[in-house]
C-alpha positions in Angstrom: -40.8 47.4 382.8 -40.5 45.9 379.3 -40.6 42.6 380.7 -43.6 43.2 382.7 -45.2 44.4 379.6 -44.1 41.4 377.7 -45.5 39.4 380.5 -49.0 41.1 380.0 -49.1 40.6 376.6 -48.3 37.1 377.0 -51.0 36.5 379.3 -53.3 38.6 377.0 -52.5 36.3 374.0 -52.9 33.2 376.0 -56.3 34.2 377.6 -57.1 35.2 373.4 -56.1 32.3 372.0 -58.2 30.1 375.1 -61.5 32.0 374.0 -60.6 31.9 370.1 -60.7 27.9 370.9 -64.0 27.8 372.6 -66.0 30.6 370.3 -64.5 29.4 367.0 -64.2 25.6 366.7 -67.1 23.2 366.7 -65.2 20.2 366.4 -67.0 16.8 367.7 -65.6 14.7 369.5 -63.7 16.8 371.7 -60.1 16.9 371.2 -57.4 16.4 374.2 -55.8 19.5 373.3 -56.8 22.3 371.0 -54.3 25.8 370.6 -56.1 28.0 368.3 -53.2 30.1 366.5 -53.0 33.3 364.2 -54.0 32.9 360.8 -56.2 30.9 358.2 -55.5 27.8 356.1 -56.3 28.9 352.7 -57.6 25.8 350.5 -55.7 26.1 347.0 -56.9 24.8 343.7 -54.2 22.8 343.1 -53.9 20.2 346.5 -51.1 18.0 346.7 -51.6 14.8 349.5 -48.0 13.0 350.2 -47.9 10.2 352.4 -45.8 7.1 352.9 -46.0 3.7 351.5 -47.2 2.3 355.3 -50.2 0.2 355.2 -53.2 2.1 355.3 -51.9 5.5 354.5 -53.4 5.1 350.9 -56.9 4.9 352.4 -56.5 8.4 354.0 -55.0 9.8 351.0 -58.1 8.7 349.2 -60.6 10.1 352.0 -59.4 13.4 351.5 -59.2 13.4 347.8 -63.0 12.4 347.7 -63.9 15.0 350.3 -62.0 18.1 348.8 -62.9 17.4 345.2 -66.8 16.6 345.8 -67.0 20.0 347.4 -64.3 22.0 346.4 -64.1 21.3 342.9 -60.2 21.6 343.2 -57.9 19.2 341.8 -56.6 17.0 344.4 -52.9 14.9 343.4 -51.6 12.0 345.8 -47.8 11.5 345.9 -45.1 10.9 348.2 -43.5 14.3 347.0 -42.4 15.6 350.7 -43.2 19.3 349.4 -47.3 19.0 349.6 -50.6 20.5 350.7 -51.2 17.9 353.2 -48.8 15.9 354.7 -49.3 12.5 356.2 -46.7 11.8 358.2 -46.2 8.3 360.3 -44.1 8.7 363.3 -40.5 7.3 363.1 -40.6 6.8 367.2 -43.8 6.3 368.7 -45.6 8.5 370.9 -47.0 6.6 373.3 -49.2 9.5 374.3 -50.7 9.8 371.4 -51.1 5.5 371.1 -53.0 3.5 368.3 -55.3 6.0 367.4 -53.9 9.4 368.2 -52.8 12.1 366.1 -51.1 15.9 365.9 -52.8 17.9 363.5 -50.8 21.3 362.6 -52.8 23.7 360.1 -50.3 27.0 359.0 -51.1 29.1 356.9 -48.8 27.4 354.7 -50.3 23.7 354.5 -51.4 20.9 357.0 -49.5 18.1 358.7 -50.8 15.2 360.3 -48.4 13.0 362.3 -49.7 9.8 364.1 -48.2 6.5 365.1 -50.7 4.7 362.9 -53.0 4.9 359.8 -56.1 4.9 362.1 -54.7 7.9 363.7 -53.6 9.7 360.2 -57.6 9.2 359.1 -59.3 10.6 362.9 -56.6 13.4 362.7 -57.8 13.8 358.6 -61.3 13.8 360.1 -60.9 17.0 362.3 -59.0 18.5 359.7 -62.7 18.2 357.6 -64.8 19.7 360.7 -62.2 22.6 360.6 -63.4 23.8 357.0 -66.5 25.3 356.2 -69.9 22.9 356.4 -70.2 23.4 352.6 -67.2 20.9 352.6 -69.8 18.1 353.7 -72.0 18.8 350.0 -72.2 16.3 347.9 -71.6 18.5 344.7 -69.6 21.2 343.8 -70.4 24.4 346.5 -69.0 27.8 344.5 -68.0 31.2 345.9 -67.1 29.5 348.9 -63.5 30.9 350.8 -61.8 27.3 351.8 -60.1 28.6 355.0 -59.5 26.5 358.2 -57.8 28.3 361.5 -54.2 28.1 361.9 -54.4 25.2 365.1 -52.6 22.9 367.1 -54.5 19.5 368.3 -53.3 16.7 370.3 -56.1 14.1 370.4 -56.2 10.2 371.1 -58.8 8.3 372.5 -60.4 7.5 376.2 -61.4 4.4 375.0 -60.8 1.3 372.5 -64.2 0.2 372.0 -66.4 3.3 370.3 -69.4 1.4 369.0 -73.0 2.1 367.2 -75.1 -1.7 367.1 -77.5 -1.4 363.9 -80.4 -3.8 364.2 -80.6 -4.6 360.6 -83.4 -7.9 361.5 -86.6 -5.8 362.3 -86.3 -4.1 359.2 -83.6 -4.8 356.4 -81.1 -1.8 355.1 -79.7 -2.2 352.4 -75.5 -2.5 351.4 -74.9 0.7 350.4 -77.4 2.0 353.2 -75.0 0.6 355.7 -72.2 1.6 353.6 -73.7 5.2 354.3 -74.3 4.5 358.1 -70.4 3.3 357.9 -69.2 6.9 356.5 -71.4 8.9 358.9 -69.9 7.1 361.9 -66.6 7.5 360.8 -67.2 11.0 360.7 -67.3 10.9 364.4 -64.7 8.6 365.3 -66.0 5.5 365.9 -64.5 2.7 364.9 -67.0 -0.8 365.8 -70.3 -1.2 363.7 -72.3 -4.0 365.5 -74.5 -5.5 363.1 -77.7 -7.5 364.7 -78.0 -9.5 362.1 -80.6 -11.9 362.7 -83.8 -12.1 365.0 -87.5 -13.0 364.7 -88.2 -10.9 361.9 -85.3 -12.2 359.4 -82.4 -13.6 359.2 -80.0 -11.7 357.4 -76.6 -13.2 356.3 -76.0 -15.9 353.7 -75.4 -19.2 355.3 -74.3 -21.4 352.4 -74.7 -24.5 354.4 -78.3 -24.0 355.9 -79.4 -22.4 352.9 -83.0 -22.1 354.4 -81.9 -19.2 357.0 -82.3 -16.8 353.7 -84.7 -18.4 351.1 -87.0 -19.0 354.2 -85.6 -16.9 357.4 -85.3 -14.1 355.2 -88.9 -12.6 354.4 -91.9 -11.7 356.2 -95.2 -10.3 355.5 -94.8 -6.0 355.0 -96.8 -3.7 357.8 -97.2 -0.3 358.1 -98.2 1.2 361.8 -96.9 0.6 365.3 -94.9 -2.6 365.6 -96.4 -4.9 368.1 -99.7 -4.4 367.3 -100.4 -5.6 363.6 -102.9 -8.0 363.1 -101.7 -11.4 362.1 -100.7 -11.7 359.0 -102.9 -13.9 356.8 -102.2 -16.8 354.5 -102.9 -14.9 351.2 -100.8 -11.6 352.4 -97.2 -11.8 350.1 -94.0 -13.2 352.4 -91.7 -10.8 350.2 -90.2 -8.1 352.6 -87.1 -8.1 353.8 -84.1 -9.0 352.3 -80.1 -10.3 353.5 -76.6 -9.6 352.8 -74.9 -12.6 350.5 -71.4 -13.3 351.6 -69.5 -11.3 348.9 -72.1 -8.1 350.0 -70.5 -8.9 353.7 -67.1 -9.1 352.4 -67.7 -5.7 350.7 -69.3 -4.3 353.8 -66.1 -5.5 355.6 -63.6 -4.2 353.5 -65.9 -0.8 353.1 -65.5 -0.7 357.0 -62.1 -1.5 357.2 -61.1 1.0 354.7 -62.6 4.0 357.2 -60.5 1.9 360.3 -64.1 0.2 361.7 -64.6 -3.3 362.7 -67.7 -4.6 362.1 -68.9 -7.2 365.3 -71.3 -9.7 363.5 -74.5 -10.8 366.2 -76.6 -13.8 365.9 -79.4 -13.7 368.6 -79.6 -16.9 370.7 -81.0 -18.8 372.0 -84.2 -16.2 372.4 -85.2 -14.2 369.2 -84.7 -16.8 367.3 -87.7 -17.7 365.1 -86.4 -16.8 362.3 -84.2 -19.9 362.4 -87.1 -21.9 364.0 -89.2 -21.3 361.0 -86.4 -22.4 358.3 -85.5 -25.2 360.5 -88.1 -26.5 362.6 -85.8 -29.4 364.5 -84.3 -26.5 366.2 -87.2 -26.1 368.3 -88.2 -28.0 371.7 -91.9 -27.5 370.5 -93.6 -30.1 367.9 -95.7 -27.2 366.5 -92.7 -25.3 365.3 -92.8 -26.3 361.4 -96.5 -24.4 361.5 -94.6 -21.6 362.2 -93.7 -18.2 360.1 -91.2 -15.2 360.5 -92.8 -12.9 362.5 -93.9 -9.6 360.7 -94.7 -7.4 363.9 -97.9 -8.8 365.4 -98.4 -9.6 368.8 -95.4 -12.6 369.3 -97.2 -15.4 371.0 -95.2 -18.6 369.9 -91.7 -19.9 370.9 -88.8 -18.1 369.7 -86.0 -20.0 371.5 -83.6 -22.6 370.3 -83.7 -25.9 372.3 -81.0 -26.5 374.3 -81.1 -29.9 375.3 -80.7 -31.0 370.9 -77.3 -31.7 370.0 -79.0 -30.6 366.8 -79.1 -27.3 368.1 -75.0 -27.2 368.9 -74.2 -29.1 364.8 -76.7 -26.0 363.6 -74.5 -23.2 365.3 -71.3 -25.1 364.8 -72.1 -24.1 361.0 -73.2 -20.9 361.1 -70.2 -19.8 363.0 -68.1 -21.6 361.0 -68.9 -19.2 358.2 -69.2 -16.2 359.9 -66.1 -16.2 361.6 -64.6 -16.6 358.0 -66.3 -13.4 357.0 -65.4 -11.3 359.8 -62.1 -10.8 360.7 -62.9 -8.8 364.0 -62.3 -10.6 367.2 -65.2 -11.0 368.7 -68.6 -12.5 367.5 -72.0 -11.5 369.9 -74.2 -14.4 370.4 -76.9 -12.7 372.0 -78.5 -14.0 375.2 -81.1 -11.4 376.1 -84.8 -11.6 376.5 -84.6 -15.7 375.9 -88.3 -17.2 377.4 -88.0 -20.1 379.5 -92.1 -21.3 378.8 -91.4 -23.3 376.2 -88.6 -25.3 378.0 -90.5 -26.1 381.4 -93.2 -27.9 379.2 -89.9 -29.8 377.5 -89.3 -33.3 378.9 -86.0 -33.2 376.7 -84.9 -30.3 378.9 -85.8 -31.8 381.9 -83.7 -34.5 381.1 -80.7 -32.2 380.7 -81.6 -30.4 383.9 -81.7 -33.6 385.5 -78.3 -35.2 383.8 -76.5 -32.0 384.2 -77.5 -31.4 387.5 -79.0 -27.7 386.6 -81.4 -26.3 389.3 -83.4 -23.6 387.1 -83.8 -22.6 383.9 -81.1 -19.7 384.0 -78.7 -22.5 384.3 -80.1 -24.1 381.4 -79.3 -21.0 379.2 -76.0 -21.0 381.1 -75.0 -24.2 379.7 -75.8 -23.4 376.4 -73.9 -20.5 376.6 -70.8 -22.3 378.1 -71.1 -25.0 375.0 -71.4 -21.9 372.0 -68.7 -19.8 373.7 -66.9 -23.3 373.2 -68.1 -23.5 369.4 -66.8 -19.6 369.1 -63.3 -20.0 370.5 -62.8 -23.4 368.5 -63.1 -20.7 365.6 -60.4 -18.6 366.8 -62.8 -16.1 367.9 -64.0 -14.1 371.7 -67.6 -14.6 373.0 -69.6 -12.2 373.9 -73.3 -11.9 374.9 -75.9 -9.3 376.4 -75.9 -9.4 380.1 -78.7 -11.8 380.6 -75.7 -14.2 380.0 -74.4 -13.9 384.0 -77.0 -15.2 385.4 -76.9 -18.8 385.4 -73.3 -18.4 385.7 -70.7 -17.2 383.3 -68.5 -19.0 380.5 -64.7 -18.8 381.8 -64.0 -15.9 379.0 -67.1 -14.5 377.9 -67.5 -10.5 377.6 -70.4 -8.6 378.2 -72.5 -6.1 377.2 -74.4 -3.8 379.7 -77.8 -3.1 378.2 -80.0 -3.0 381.0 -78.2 -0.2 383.2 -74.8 -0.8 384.0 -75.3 -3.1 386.9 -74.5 -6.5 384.5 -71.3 -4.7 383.5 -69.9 -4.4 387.0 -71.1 -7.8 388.4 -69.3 -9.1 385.0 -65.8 -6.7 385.6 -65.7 -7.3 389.3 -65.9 -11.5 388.1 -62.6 -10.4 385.8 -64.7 -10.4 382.7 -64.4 -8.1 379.6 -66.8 -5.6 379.3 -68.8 -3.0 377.1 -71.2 -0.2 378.6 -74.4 0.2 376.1 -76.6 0.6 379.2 -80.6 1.7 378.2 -80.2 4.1 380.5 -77.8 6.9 378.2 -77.6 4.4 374.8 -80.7 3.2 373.3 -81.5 5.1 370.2 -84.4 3.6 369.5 -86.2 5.6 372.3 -88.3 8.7 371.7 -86.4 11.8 371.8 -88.8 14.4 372.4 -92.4 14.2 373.9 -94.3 10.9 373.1 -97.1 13.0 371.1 -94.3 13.9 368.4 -92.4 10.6 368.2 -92.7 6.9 367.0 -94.1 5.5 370.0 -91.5 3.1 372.1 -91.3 2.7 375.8 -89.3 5.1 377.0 -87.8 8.4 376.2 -83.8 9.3 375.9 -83.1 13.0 375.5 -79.4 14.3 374.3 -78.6 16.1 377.2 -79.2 12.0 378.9 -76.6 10.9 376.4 -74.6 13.1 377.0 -74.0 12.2 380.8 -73.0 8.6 379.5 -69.3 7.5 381.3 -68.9 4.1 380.7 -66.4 3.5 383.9 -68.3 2.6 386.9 -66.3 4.2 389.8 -66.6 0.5 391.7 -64.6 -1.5 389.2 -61.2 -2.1 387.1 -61.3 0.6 384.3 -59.3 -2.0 382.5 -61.9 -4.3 382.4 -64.3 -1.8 380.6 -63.3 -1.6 376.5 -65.1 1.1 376.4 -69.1 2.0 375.1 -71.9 1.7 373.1 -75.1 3.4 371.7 -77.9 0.8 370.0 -80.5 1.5 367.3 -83.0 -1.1 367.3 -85.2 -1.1 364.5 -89.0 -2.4 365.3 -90.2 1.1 364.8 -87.7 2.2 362.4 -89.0 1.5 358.6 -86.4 3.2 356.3 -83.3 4.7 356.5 -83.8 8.1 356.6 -85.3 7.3 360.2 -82.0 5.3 361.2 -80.4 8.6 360.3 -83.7 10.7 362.6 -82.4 8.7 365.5 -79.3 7.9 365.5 -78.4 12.1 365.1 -77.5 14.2 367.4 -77.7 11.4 369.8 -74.7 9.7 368.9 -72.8 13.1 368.8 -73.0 12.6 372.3 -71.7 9.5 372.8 -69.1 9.9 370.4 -68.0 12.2 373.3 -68.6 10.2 376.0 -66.1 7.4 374.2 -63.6 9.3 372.8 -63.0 12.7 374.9 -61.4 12.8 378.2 -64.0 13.6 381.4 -62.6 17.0 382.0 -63.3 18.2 378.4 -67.1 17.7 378.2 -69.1 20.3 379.3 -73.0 20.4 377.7 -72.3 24.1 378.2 -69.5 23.8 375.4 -70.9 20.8 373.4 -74.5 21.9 372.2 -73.1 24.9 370.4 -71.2 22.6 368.5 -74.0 20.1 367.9 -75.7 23.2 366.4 -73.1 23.8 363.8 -72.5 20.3 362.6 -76.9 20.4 362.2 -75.5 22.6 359.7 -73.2 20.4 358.2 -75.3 17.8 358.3 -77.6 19.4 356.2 -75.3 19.8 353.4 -74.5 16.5 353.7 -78.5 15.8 353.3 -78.4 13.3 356.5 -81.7 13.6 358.6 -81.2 14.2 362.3 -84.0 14.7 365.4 -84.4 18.4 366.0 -85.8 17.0 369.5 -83.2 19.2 371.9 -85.5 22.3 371.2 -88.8 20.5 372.1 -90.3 21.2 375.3 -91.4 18.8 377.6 -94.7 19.1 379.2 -95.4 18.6 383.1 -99.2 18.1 383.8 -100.6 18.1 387.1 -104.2 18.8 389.3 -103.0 21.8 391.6 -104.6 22.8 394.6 -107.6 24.5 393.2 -108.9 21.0 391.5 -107.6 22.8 388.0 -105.6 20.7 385.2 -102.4 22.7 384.9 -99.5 22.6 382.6 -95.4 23.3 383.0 -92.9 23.4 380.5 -88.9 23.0 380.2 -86.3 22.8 377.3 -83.1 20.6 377.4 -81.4 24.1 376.2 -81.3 27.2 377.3 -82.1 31.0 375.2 -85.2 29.5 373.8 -88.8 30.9 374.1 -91.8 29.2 374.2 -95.0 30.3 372.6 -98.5 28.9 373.0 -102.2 28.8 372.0 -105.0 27.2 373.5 -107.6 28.4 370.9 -106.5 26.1 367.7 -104.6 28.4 365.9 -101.1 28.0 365.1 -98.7 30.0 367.3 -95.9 32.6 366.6 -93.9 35.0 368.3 -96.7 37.4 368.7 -98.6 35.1 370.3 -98.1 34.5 374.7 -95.4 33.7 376.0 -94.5 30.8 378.7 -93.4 32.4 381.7 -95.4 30.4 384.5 -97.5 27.1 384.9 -100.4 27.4 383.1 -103.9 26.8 383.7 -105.6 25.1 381.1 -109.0 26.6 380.1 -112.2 24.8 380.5 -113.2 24.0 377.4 -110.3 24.0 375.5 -109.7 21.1 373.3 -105.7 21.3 372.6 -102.7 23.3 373.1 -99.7 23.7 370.5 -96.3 25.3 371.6 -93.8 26.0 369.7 -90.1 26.9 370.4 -88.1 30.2 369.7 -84.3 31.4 369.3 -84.5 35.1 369.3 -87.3 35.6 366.4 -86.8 32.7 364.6 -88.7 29.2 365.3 -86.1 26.6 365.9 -88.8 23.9 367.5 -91.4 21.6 365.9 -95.4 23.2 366.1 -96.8 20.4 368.7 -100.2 20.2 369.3 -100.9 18.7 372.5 -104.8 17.4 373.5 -105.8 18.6 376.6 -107.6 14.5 377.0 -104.0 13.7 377.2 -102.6 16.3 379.8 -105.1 15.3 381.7 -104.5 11.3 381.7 -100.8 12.5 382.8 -102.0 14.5 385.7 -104.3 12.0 386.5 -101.4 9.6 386.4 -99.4 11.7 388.6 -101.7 11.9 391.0 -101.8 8.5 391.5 -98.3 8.1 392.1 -98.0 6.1 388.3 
């Protein structure tokens, strides 16, 4: 009898501690293993931090200090005194389960413990350990009257993939260093560990190229507008060429060593042979057309010259020879992205120079033009110790014997490339362009397309058809033509890349939307203290417009999440919880002008007030009808 009782209570303490895990904890990414145990960490006043000599271990130590003081207020001492607050322990055997990255975080009521086979793996396990503690932890002054307490826990984690990426398109518009020393710290919040800077493109060119000093006095500038990129009138002669800006080379070595310190590589990207007019304007001989030194760096109007480097120029090949020559001195990460998407052929049909290559190198189209000038720059990169890798408009004139490739449109360039053998990264538009709208177009800055969270969050970089080894991992991309300041880098690239930080880092069977936006609520929360801006799309509704059978405009509504109530007016007036309620399709009234909704939890508005014109449910309806 006693030890069928024991066995109940066993079972009883198992099923408690399961729930505890999934009610209490909101930590993003999702760990491998979490076992929620009795008890509370208590903060003290007094922290000690021991660690070993290893390389790297200091720069944990020092990420804790910062984050426990700046909140806490408590005095935070490093040594490598074994009797301490927080341990930092590197494995004297390696765990292979846990890998490169990995860690086992133990909280007791008596301290914290964090063993890993690496420094990376000390700093993700240091990480979780912060999302444990309260959100006031993420202020960035001193938060009072606050208990310090973490749960008593047991976490495995380690990575599902190698490659966790976010691509910062810092050409459009230029952020500054300590901007992107901000963008650095917020990703590393979440794990990920490669910052792809876009560094240059037809609106700037931003890194110091001490040979071709032209690419920043010139490349570097443009003429400032305000409104909806793409459709700014030209500039004109009189209008300042002072916006922008670019990174010298001891800025990128700081950016570098910044990164480094928080265990992220930064991938440097210079866009060719397309989006290059940035480089066409400071040096016109790069060009295949004769009107090229009339050009200027493109501010955002309507792009109607040519923006492609010529190929057939061994001008072309002694330019990237030294800019790559620098670069790869600055960046000690493996790989160095050359582009290769969107690049215009036009310009080279009308070239009789490029005829004359297609002729000598017997090249049938144009594709294989741009092929061959990929083959000679992945040529240039290896010579400088360094991995090529391009956009996936790269396979199709054939690719370079070891170029990697990343999938942006879909995933369909990342299979073709893995099932050739070829390295490859999953950033597909599909799940990981944060530059699209995420809620209704009426409410966002307007791009092409829309990418809701619950979207991002079905992102699995592994095609079922091809090699998993072959896939490094994913991707999300912030591109930047509609994005004028950094507080709108931090708009979109939040919640959004909450979700992808999932996708990369937490094994398949642990994601569950279910499970994941209650946690994407409660680090809004932190994120607040921390003062970052993030989308509150998730809790707008989208709108479904249609003619029904009666010949009346008619409107439906859904939410990405569920519990939330919609309210609605169609008389001008600003709705509440008093007013209707969406139960049904509605009809729109005759003569009413506009509706606004707004969103619910319980009897407080979580959701933006969105006023909708009826002109415009009634293009979509009409658009629907037409099968558009």
């Amino acid at each position: 009898m006693k030890k069928y009782l024991l066995l109940i209570f066993c079972c009883y303490n198992a099923i408690s501690t399961f729930a505890q895990t999934n009610k209490t904890l909101s930590i993003i990414p999702e760990p491998v293993k979490t076992v929620v145990k009795k008890g509370q960490f208590i903060l003290p006043k007094q922290i000690s931090i021991s660690a070993s000599n290893k390389k790297g271990a200091d720069e944990v130590s020092r990420f804790l200090k910062n984050k426990l003081e700046v909140a806490s207020g408590s005095k935070v001492k490093i040594s490598s005194n074994s009797v301490a607050t927080i341990k930092l322990i590197f494995l004297k055997k390696a765990d292979e389960t846990l890998g490169y990255e990995g860690y086992h975080l133990y909280v007791t009521k008596n301290g914290v413990a964090i063993k890993a086979n690496s420094a990376a793996g000390l700093f993700y396990g240091a990480q979780t350990f912060i999302q444990l503690l309260p959100k006031e932890i993420e202020s960035k002054t001193i938060v009072k009257h606050i208990n310090w307490v973490a749960p008593c826990v047991d976490i495995i984690d380690y990575p599902r993939f190698g490659w966790r990426g976010l691509m910062l398109d810092v050409s459009r518009h230029f952020f500054t260093k300590d901007e992107v020393k901000d963008y650095i710290d917020q990703m590393a919040a979440y794990k990920f560990n490669i910052l792809h800077m876009h560094l240059t493109d037809d609106e700037g060119w931003r890194i110091e190229i001490k040979s071709l000093p032209r690419l920043t006095t010139v490349g570097a500038y443009n003429v400032k507008k305000i409104g909806q990129f793409g459709n700014f009138s030209a500039p004109t002669p009189d209008e300042p060429r002072t916006y922008g800006g670019f990174y010298t080379q001891d800025e990128i070595r700081e950016l570098v060593k910044y990164a480094s310190e928080r265990f992220i590589n930064i991938m440097p990207e210079i866009d060719v042979p397309g989006h290059s007019l940035a480089a066409i304007v400071a040096y016109p001989e790069l060009s295949v057309t004769a009107a090229a030194n009339t050009y200027q760096v493109h501010s955002g109007e309507r792009l109607s010259v040519d923006n492609t480097l010529n190929p057939s120029s061994e001008k072309t090949y002694a330019f990237l020879d030294k800019v790559l020559t620098e670069v790869a001195q600055l960046f000690p990460f493996g790989y160095i992205h050359l582009g290769g998407d969107e690049c215009t052929k036009e310009y080279w049909a009308k070239s009789d120079s490029v005829t004359a290559l297609m002729k000598k190198e017997n090249l049938k189209n144009y594709e294989e033009v741009q092929s061959y000038f990929e083959k000679r720059l992945e040529t240039i990169v290896e010579s400088k110790g360094k991995k090529f890798m391009g956009w996936d408009e790269i396979i199709e004139g054939g690719l370079g014997p070891n170029a990697a490739v990343m999938s942006w449109r879909g995933i369909k360039g990342g299979i073709i490339a893995a099932k050739l053998g070829h390295q490859v990264v999953m950033s597909p538009t599909t799940f990981a362009y944060l530059d699209y709208m995420q809620s209704d177009r009426i409410t966002e800055p307007h791009v092409y397309a829309s990418l809701r969270l619950n979207k991002s969050y079905q992102f699995d970089p592994v095609p079922d058809s091809v090699d998993a080894k072959l896939i490094l991992g994913g991707q999300a991309n912030l591109w930047t033509e509609q994005v004028y300041n950094f507080r709108q880098v931090e708009y979109m690239t939040w919640p959004r890349a909450m979700a992808i930080a999932e996708d990369v880092w937490s094994a398949k069977e642990k994601k569950s939307w279910k499970t994941f936006f209650p946690k994407v609520e409660k680090h809004f929360e932190r994120l607040n203290e921390a003062e970052i801006k993030y989308g509150p799309g998730v809790y707008d509704p989208s709108f479904e417009a249609k003619v029904n059978a009666d010949n009346k405009l008619e409107v439906e509504f859904s939410t990405e999440v569920s519990g939330l109530d919609i309210y609605y007016s169609f008389d001008n007036s600003y709705p509440d919880r008093f007013y209707p309620k969406y139960t049904e399709a509605l009809v729109v009234p005759k003569d009413a002008t506009q509706l606004r909704v707004i969103t619910y939890k319980g009897k407080q508005p979580i959701g933006r007030m969105i006023t909708m014109p009826v002109s415009e449910l009634q293009h979509r309806a009409d658009a629907r009808k037409k099968g558009n």
